[in-house]
C-alpha positions in Angstrom: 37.5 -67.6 -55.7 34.2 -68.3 -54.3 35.6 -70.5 -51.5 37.3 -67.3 -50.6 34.3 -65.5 -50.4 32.6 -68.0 -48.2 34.9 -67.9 -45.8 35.6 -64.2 -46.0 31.9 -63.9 -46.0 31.9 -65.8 -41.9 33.8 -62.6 -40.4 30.8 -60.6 -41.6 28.7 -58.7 -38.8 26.0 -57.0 -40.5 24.8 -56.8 -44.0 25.4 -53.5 -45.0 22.9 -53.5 -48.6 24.4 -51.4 -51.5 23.4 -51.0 -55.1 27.3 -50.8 -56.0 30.6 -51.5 -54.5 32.1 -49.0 -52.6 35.4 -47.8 -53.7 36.2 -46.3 -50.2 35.7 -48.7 -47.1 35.3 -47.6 -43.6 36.8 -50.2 -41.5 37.1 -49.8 -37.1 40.6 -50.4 -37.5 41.2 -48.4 -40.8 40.2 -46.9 -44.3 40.6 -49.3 -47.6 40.1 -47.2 -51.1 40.1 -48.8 -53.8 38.1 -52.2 -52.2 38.0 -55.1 -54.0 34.8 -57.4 -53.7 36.3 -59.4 -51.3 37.3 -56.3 -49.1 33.4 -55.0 -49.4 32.0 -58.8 -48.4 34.2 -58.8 -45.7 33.1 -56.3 -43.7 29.4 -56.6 -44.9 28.4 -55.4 -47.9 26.1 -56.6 -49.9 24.7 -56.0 -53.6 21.2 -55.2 -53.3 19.1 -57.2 -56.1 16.2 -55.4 -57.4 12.8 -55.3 -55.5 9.8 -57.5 -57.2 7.1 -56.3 -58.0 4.2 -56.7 -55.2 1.6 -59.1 -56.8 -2.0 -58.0 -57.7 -4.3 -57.6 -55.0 -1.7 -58.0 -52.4 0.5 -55.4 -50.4 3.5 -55.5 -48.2 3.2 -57.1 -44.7 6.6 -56.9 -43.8 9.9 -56.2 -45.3 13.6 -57.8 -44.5 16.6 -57.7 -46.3 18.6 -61.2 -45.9 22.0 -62.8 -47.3 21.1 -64.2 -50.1 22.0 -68.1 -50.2 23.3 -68.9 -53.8 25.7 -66.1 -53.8 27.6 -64.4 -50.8 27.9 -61.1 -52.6 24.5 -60.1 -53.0 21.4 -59.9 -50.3 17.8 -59.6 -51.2 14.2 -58.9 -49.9 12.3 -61.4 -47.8 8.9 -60.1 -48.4 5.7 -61.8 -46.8 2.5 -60.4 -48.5 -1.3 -60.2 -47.4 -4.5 -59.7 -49.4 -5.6 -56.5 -49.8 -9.2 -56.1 -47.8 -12.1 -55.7 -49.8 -13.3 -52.1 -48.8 -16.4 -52.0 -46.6 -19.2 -50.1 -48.1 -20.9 -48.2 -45.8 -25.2 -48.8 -45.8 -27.0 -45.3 -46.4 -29.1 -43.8 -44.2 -32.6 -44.5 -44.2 -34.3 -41.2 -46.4 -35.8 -38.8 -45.1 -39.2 -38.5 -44.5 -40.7 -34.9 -45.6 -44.1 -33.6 -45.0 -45.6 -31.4 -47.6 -46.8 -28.0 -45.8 -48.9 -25.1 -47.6 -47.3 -21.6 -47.2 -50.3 -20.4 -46.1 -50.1 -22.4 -43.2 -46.2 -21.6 -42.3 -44.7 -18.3 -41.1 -41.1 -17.2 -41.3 -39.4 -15.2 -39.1 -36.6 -13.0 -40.3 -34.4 -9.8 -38.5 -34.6 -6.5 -39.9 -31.5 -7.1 -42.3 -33.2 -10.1 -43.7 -31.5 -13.0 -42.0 -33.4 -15.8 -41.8 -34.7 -16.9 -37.8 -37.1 -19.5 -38.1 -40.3 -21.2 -39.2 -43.2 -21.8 -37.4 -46.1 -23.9 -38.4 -49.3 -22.4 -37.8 -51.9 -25.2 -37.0 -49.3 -27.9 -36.1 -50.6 -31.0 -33.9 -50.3 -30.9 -30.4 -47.7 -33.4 -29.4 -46.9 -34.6 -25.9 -49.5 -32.4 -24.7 -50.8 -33.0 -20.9 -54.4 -33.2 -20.5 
């Protein structure tokens, strides 16, 4: 029986993966129903063994589904993994520096419908001044 499948197994194009056997087998030449295991390895399917899980720290690089080489009815993932990057924290701004003003030496400026339009200082430094 498995000798059969072996060799059955050679005429095989593709690996078509399925979870179950089909019963109904779309050949080029013609249409099987009721396909035995032999019919479906023939013309490429595959049972599909289940996905492991991806390992802690790690995701998926890349993904392949290959024959599997102890049995030539099932296929299964060739998964290649890589660490998951440590996130890079982003340094904070440097605060910023305030200066502490006196109302009495500020003056807002505000439209008739009380919408705010600026602040001036009142004795503010002359800066970049030209003598």
């Amino acid at each position: 029986m498995i000798m059969a499948l072996v060799s059955i197994s050679v005429f095989a194009v593709d690996i078509i993966p399925v979870t179950s056997w089909p019963k109904t087998i779309h050949a080029p030449d013609k249409i099987i129903t009721g396909a035995t295991i032999e019919d479906c390895v023939k013309y490429g399917y595959r049972l599909l063994t289940a996905k492991p899980a991806t390992p802690e720290g790690k995701r998926i690089k890349s993904e392949t589904i290959i024959q599997d080489d102890k049995d030539p009815t099932k296929c299964k993932y060739d998964i290649v993994y890589e660490d998951i990057p440590e996130p890079i924290i982003p340094v904070p701004p440097p605060p910023e520096v305030l200066t502490n003003i006196p109302s009495a030496k500020v003056s807002f400026n505000f439209t008739t419908n009380g919408t705010f339009r600026g602040v001036v200082w009142l004795d503010a430094p002359i800066t970049n001044a030209v003598k």
